[in-house]
N, C-alpha and C positions, 0 to 999 in steps of 0.2 A: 551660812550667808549672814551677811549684816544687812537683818532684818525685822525690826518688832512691828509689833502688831499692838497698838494700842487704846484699849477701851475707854469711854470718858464714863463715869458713874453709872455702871453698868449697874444693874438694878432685879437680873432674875437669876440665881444661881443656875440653873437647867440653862438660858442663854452662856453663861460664862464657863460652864465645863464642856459644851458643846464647843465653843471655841476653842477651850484649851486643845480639845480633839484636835480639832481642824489646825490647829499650828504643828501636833505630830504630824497630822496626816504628810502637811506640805513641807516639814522639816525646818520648822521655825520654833528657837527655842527662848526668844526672846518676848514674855506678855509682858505689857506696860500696864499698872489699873490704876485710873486717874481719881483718888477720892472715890471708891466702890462703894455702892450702897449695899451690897450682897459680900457674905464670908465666903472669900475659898475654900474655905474648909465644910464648909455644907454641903450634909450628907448627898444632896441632889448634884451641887456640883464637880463633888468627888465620881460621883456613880458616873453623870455622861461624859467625862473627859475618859474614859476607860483608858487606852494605853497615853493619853498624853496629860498622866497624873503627877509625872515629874515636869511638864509644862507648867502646869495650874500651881502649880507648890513652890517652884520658885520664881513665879510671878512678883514684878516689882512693884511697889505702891509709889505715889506720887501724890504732893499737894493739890496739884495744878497740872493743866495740858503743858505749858510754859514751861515748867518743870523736868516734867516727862521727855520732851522735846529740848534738852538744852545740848546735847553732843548727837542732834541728826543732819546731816547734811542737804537730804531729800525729803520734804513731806508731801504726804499727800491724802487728800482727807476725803470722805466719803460723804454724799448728801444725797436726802430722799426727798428734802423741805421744797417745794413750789419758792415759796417767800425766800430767797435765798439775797436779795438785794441786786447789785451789780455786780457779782462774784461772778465769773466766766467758768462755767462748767463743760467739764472732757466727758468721753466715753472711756472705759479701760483699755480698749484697742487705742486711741490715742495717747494713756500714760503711761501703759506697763511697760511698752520698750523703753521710756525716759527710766524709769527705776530699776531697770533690767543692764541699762547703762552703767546707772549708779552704783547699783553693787557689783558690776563687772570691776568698777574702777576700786573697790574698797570703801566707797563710803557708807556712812549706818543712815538706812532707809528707814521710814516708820510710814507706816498704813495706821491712819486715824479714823475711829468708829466710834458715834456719838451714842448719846441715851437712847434705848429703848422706846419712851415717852416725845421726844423731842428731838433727837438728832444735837445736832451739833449746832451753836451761836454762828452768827455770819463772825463775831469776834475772833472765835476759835477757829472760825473756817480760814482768817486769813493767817492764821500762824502756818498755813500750807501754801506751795506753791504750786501746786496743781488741785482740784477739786474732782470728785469725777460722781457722775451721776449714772446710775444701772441702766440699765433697758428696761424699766417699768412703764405700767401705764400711767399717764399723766393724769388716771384720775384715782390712782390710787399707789403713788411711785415707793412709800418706803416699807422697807422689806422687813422682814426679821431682822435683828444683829448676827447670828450666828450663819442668816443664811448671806447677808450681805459680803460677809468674811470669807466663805464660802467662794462667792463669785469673783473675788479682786484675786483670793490667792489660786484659783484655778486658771483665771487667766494671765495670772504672773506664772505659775508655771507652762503654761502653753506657750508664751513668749521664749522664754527664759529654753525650751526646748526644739524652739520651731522658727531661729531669727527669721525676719522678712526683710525690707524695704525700709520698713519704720524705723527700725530697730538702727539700722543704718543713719539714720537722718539724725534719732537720737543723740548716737554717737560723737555726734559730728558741730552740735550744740555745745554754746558757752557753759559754763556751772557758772550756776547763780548765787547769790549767798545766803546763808545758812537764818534761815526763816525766822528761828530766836536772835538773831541779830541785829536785823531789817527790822523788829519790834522794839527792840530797842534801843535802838537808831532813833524811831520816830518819837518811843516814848519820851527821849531827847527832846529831839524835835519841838515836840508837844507843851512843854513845859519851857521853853524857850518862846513858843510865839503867844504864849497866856500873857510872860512876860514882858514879851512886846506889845502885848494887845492886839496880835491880831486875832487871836481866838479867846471867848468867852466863857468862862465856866459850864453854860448850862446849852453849850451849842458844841465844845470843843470834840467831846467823843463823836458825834455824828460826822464833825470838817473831818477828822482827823481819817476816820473809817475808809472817807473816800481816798485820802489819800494814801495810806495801806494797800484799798485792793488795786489803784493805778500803778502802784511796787511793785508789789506781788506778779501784776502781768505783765511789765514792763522785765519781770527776772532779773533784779538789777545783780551786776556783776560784783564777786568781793572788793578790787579796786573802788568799783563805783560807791560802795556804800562805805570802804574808806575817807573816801573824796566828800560825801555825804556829810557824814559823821564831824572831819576838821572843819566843815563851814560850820554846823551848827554849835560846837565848840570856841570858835575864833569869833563867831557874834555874841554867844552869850560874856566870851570876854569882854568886847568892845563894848557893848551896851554896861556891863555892868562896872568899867573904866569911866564911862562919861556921866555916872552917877554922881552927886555932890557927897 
């Protein structure tokens, strides 16, 4: 399957070779590790990945989520955080048939798991286009990392082996475009109305967030962030034309 699974500054070897497991378990041979704070090669992490020690070993490293994320078509990111902002949060029964979709059709999906300590930035959360929050209790919502991973990839397989109704509906939805693109689209954007002055140095990142996670839900379509993309292009020309 065109599947990764990828961890941001994972931080306890024992969570990351338990992972590794869980990606043999469900036949995912793709790890992503964003900036890891912990060695794959620790002895702890070696021992709990038991058969999925050729998962763990050829795990790929990455500067950045940004990075990691530049040839996915589908993201989708995991949150245990209350504080999440205006980020519109799913259940799994609501995403797994979309990425159940996704890799029916061949595109490379990525399941995104934040730190241990923290989870994932609302920044990072909008590099996905779906969010999905557990069945925890809201007074104590995030889980383990290993058991989080756990819970997305058991209910990606119970999808992925038991289509429904959902999975239909899925189907049947536009594709959206590719999450590292819509980012920088806007980082465009962004840098274009500093330009103008409609946005301020020490205000821009907070205008700017919102109008990210309005994208993000809105799903805009490839054309559409074509379309996007030549305005913000064709004004920074004209502005920068009608300078002396």
């Amino acid at each position: 399957m065109s599947l990764a699974v990828v961890l941001v500054e994972p931080a306890g070897p024992l969570n990351l070779g338990s992972v590794a497991r869980l990606c043999a378990n469900f036949g995912v041979d793709d790890l992503r590790l964003v900036a890891p704070r912990c060695d794959p090669g620790d002895p702890d992490a070696q021992r709990m990945a038991v058969h999925g020690g050729q998962v763990l070993n050829s795990a790929r490293h990455f500067r950045t989520l940004f990075e990691a994320l530049a040839d996915c078509q589908r993201v989708v990111a995991s949150c245990g955080r209350i504080e999440h902002g205006d980020i519109p949060l799913q259940t799994p029964e609501q995403v797994m048939p979309w990425v159940t979709q996704g890799l029916e059709s061949a595109s490379q999906v990525a399941l995104v798991f934040g730190r241990e300590d923290r989870g994932l930035s609302n920044q990072e959360l909008l590099l996905s286009q779906r969010v999905v929050r557990l069945h925890s209790d809201a007074s104590y919502p995030s889980l383990n990392l290993s058991h989080a991973v756990a819970v997305l990839l058991h209910e990606l397989a119970r999808v992925r082996r038991h289509p429904s109704e959902s999975l239909k509906e899925a189907v049947q939805g536009e594709e959206a475009a590719e999450p590292t693109q819509l980012i920088a689209c806007l980082d465009d954007a962004e840098d274009l109305l500093l330009e103008a002055g409609f946005l301020m140095k020490h205000t821009a990142r907070a205008r700017m967030a919102k109008v990210k996670g309005l994208l993000q839900r809105s799903l805009v379509r490839p054309d559409e962030l074509a379309l996007l993309r030549g305005m913000v292009r064709q004004l920074r020309w004209a502005i920068r034309c009608q300078r002396p």
